[in-house]
C-alpha positions in Angstrom: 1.7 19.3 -80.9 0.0 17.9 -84.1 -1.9 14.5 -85.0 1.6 13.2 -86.3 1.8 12.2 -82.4 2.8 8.8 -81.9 0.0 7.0 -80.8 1.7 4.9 -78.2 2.4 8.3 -76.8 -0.8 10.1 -77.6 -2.7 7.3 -75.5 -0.1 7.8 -72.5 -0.4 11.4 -72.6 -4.2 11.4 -72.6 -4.3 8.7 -69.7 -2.4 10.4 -67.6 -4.9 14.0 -68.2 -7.8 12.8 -67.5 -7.1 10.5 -64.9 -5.0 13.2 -63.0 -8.5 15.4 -63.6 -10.6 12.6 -61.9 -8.4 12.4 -59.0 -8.7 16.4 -58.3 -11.9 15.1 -57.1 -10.9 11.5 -55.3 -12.0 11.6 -51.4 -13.4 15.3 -51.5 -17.1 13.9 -50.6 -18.8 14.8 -53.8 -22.0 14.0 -54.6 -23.0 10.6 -56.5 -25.7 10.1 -59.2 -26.7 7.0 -61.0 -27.2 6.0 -64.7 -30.7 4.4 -65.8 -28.5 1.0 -65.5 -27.8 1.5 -62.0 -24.6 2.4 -62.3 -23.2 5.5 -60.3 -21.5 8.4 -61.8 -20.1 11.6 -60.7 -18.6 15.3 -61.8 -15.4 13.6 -61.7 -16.6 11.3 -64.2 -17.9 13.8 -66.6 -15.0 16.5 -65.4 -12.3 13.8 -66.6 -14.0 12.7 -70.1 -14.7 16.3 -71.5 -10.8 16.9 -70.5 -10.3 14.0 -72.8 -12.5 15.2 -75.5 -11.1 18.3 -75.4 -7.5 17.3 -76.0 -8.4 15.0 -79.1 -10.4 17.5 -80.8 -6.9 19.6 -80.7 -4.6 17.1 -81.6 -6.9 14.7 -84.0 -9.9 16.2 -85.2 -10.7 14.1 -87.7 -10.7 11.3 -85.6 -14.1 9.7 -83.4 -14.5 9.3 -80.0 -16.7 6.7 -77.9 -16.8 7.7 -74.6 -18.9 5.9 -71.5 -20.5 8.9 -70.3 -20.8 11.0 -73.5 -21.5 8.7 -75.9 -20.3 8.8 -79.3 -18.7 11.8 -81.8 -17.8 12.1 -84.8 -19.0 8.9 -85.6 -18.0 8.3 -89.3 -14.1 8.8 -89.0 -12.2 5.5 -89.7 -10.3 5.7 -86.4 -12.2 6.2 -83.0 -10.7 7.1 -79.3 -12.5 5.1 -76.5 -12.8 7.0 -73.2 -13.5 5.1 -69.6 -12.6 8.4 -67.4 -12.8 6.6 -63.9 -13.3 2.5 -64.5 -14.1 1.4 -61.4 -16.4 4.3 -60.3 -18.0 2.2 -57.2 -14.2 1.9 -55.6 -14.2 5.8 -56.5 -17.2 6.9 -54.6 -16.5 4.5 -51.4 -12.7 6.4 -51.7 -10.8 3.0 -52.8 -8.1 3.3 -55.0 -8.2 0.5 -57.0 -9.6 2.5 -59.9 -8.4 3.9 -63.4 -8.7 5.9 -66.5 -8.6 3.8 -69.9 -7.6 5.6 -73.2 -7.6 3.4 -76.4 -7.1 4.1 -80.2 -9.2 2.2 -82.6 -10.0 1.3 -86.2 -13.1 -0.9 -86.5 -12.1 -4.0 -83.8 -8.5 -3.2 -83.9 -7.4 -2.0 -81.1 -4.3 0.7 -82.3 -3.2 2.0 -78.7 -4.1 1.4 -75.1 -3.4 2.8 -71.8 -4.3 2.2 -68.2 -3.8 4.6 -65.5 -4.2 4.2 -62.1 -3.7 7.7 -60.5 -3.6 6.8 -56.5 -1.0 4.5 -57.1 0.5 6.6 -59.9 1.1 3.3 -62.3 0.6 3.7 -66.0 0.7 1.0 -68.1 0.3 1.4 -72.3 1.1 -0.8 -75.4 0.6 -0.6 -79.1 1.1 -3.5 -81.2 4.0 -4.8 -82.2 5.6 -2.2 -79.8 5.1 -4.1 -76.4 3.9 -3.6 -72.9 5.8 -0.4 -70.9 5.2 0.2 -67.3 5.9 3.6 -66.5 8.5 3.9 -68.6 9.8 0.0 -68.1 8.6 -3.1 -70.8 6.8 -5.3 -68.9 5.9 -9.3 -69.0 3.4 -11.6 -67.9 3.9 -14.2 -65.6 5.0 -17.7 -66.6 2.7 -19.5 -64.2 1.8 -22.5 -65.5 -0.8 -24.4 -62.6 -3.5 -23.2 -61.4 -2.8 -24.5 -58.0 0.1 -21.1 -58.2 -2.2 -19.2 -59.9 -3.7 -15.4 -59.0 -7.0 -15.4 -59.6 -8.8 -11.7 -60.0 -12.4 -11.1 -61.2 -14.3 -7.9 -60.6 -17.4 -9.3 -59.7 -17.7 -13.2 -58.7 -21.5 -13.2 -58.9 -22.5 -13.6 -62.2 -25.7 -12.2 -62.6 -28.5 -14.2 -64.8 -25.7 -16.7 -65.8 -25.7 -19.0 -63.4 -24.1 -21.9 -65.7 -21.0 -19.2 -66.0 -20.9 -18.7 -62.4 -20.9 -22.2 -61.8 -17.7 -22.7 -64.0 -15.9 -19.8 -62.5 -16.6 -20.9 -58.8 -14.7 -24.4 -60.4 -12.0 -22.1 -61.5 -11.6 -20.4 -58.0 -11.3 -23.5 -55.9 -8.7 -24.8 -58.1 -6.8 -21.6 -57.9 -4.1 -20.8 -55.2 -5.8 -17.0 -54.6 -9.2 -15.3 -56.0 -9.1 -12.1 -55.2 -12.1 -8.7 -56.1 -9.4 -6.6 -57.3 -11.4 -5.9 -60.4 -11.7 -3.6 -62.9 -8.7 -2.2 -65.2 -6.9 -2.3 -62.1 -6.9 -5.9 -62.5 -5.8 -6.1 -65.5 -2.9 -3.8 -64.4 -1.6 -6.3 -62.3 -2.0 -9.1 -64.7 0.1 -7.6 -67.3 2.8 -6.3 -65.0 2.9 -10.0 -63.6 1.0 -9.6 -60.3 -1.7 -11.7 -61.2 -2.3 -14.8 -63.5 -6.2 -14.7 -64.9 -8.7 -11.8 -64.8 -12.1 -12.4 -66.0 -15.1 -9.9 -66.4 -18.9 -11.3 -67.0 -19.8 -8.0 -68.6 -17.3 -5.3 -70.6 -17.8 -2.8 -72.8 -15.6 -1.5 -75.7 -14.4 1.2 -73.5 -13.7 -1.4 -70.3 -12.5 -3.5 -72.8 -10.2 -2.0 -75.4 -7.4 -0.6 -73.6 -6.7 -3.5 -71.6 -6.6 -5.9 -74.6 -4.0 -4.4 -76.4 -1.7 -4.2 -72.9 -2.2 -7.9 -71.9 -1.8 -9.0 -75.4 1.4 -6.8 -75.8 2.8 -8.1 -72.3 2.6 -11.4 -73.6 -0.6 -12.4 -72.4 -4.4 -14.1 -73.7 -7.1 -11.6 -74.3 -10.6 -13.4 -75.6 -14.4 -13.2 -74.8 -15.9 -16.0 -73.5 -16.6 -17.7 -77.4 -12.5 -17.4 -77.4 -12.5 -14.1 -79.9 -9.4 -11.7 -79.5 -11.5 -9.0 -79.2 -12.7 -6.0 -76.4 -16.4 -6.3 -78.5 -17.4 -9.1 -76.9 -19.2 -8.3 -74.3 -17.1 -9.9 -71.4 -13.4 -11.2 -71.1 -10.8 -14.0 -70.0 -7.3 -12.3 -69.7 -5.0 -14.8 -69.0 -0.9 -15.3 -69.3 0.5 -17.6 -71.7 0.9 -20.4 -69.8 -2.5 -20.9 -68.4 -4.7 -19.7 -71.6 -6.0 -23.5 -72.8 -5.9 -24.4 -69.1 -8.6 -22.0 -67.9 -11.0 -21.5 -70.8 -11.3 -25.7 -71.0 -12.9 -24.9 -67.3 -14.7 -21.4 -68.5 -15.8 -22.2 -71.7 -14.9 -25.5 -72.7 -14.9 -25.3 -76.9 -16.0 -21.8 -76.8 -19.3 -22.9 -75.8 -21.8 -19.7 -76.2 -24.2 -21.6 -74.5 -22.7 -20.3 -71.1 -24.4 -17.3 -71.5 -27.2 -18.7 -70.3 
């Protein structure tokens, strides 16, 4: 196998390693550490990402990679990989599945490949642009919902820290909605682009929550922003919406891409 790999492909293949090496460890009790941010992390987090590593440098050495617990390599090749071995390492730990691996292909912002895994549930969803949306193996859609009062609300955390304007606006948003559910993380965005779910929305992402899952929704016909309305997974945070309810739910998020909601 060589680096003429088809990236929509390269990204599945990749998924499906390293999250298939994180859940060797899923439910076996093993011990938990945590990050100077508080967040936790395990050997199945680092086990999975140098898995990962491993098979890039084989296939595309010349290329970069960003990964969360590793940081970045290579960092002066045009086209970066970006690595989230387990997103959603707090349902890991407390043995829920609703976690995934995230494997994207970059150039600059430009997201080149994507692919979400969930391993427990054995769904895998990946996209390139211009090439759609395939659910293991299927093209998938978004939904068509068009009120609110239908809609499928998911967030992964409904709390908002230290933006209590934005918490405010999304607490609008859920009351209006017909469900708000936690199931948060990629696995969220899982169900948004294989029509299980309307909106997802994210108060904090990074590139490497963040770039996978913009490339799916936008390929399954969906509405991936930040909260000043760039299509972009550099922002910072997210509103993934379908079609249908894009204009309807940022007028309530961020009405005129306000960037004063960050307060």
């Amino acid at each position: 196998m060589t680096a003429t790999l088809p990236l929509l492909q390269a990204v599945t293949e990749l998924a499906r390693l390293a999250g298939d090496e994180a859940n060797r460890f899923f439910r076996t009790g093993i011990a938990v550490e945590y990050k100077s941010d508080g967040s936790p992390v395990t050997v199945a987090d680092r086990s999975a990402e140098t898995a990962a590593r491993e098979w890039i440098r084989s296939r595309f050495p010349d290329d970069g990679i960003l990964g969360e617990e590793f940081g970045l390599e290579n960092e002066d090749a045009p086209r970066r990989w970006v690595l989230d071995p387990i997103d959603g390492t707090k349902s890991f730990i407390h043995g829920v599945p609703l976690w995934g691996t995230l494997v994207a292909v970059v150039e600059g912002e430009h997201v080149l490949a994507g692919a979400i895994y969930a391993p427990t549930t054995q769904e895998l969803v990946a996209a390139a642009p211009g090439e759609g949306a395939w659910f293991n193996g299927s093209r998938t859609q978004v939904t068509t919902t068009a009120s609110l009062a239908a809609a499928t609300l998911l967030v992964t955390d409904e709390r908002f820290p230290d933006r209590p304007v934005r918490q405010q606006r999304f607490r609008q948003l859920a009351s209006t909605a017909r469900i708000t559910r936690t199931w948060g993380d990629c696995y969220g965005y899982l169900l948004l682009a294989t029509g299980r779910a309307d909106i997802m929305v994210d108060d904090l992402m990074n590139p490497w929550d963040a770039a996978a899952v913009q490339v799916v929704v936008e390929e399954a016909g969906g509405r991936f922003t930040d909260f000043r309305g760039r299509s972009t997974a550099f922002g910072g945070d997210s509103i993934a919406t379908n079609a249908a309810l894009d204009t309807i739910v940022r007028d309530i998020l961020c009405p005129g891409g306000d960037p004063g909601l960050d307060a």
